[in-house]
C-alpha positions as CSV (number, residue, x, y, z in Angstrom):
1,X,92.6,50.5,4.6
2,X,93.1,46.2,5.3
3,X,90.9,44.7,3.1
4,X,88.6,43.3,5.8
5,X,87.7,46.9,6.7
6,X,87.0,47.6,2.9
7,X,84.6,44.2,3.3
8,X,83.1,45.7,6.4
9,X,82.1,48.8,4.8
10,X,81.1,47.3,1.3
11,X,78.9,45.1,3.7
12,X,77.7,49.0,5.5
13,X,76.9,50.7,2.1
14,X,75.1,47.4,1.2
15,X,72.9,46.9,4.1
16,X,72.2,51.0,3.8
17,X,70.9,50.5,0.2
18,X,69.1,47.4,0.9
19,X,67.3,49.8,3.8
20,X,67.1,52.5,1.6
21,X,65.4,50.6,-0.9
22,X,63.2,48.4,1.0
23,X,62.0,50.9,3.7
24,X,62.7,54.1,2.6
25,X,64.0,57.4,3.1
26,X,62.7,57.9,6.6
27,X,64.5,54.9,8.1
28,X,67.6,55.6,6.2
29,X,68.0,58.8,8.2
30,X,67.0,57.6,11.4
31,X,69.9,54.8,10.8
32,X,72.0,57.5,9.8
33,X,71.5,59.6,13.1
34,X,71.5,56.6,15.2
35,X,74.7,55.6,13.8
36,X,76.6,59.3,14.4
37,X,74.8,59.1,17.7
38,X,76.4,56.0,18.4
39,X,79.9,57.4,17.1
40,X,80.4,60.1,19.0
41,X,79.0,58.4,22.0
42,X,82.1,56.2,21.4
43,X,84.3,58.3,19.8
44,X,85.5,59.9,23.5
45,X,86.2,56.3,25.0
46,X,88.3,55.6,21.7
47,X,90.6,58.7,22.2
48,X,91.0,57.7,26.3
49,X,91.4,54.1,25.9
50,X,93.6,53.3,23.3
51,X,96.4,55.3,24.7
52,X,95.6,54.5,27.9
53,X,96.3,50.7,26.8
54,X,99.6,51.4,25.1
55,X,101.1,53.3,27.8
56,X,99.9,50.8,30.7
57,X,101.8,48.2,28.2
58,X,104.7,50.3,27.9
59,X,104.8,49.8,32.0
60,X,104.7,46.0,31.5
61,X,108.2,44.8,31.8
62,X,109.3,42.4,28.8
63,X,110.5,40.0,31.2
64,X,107.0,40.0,32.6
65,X,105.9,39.4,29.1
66,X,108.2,37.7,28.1
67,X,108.7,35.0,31.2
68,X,105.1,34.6,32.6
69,X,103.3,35.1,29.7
70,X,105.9,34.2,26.6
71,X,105.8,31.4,23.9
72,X,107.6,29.2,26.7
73,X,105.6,29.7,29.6
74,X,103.4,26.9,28.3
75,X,100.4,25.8,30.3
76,X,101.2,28.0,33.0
77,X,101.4,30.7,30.8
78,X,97.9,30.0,29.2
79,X,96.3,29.9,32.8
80,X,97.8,33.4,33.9
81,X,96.7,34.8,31.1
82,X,93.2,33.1,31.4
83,X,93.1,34.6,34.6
84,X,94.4,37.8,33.5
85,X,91.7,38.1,30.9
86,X,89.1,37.3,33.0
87,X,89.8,40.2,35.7
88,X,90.8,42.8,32.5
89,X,87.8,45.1,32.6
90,X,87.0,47.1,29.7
91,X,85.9,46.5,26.0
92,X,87.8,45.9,23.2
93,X,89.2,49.5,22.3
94,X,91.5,49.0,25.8
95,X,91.4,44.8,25.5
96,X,93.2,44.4,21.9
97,X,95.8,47.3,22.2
98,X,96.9,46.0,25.4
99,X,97.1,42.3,23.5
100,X,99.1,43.9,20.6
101,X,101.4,45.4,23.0
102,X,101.5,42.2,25.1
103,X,102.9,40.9,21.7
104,X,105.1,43.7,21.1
105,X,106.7,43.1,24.4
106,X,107.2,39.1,23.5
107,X,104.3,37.6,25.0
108,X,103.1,34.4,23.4
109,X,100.5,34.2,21.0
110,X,98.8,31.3,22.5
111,X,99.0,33.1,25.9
112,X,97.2,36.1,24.6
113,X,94.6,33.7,22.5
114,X,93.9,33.0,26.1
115,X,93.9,36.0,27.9
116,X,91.2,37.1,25.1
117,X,88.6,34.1,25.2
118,X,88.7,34.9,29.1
119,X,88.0,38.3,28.6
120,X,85.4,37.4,26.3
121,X,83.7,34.4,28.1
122,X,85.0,34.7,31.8
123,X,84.8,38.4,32.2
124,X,84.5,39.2,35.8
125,X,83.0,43.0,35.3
126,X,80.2,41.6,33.0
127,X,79.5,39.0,35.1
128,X,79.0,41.0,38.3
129,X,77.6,44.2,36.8
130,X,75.3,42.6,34.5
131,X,74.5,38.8,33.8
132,X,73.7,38.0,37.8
133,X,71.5,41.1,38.1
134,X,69.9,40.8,34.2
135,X,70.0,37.1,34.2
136,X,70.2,35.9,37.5
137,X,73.2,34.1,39.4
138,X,72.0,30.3,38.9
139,X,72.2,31.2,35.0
140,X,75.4,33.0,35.5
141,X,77.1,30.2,37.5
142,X,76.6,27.3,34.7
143,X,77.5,29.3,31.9
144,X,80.6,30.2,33.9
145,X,81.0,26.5,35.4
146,X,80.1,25.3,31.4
147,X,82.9,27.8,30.0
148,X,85.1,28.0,32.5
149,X,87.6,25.8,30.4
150,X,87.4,27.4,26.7
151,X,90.0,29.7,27.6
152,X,92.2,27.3,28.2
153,X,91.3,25.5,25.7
154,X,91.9,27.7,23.1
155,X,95.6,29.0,24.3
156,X,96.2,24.8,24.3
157,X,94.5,24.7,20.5
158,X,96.2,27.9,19.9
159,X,99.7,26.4,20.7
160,X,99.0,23.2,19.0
161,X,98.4,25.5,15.8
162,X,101.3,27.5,15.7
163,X,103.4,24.0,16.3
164,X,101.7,22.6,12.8
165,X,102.0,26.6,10.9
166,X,104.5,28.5,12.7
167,X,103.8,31.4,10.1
168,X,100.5,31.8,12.0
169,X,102.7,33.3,14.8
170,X,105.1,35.6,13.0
């Protein structure tokens, strides 16, 4: 176990006692059930998609990876990736294996910095299924329009990094 996962259940078995103690028993279990609820809702979705990401990576050719979107493609190979992330649907169990095996396969960090602040602020299948019906499309177009360049911005801050502390990108 990394030592941010041991942090992130520390912070679990904290936040459980702090209920436990403040509340009670009643909500403790509720949390509890909610929480297995919630785990085996996701626990099928887990098994499919990570997989399902590492094989669909295995079809990527490294020259794809490598040319479009490697540490040389430069700007060009931040805005493919921006508009690669932003068409990627999913969540992050198919997202982030499909970025490590992006890696694997010699695409560029900066590039896949990129791809993953589109998928996370520019993501198409959020956009259309939920934020224009939930929060209507004059909202959804200026958050868009207003972060429409953070991708890119971050593969560009990204590269700039790994320029001053190449060890970031071994």
């Amino acid at each position: 176990m990394s030592p941010t996962q041991m942090l992130v259940w520390a912070m679990a078995v904290a936040a459980f006692g702090l209920l436990l103690r403040r509340r009670g028993l009643a909500p403790a279990r509720r949390a509890l059930r909610d929480t297995g609820a919630s785990l085996l809702r996701l626990l099928p979705m887990i098994a499919v998609a990570l997989p399902l990401a590492t094989l669909f990576a295995e079809l990527v050719p490294p020259d794809v990876a490598q040319g479009a979107l490697g540490r040389e493609s430069g700007l060009a190979g931040i805005l493919i990736a921006t508009a690669a992330g932003s068409l990627l649907p999913g969540g992050p169990f198919v997202t982030f294996p499909l970025v490590l095996a992006f890696l694997a396969a010699g695409a560029g960090p900066a590039q896949m910095v990129a791809l993953i602040s589109a998928w996370s602020v520019l993501g198409l299948h959020r956009i259309l299924v939920w934020e224009i019906a939930i929060l209507g499309r004059r909202f959804a177009l200026l958050r868009v329009a207003s972060g429409a360049a953070l991708p890119v911005l971050a593969g560009l801050l990204a590269e700039a990094l790994l320029l001053a502390f190449p060890a970031l990108g071994r």
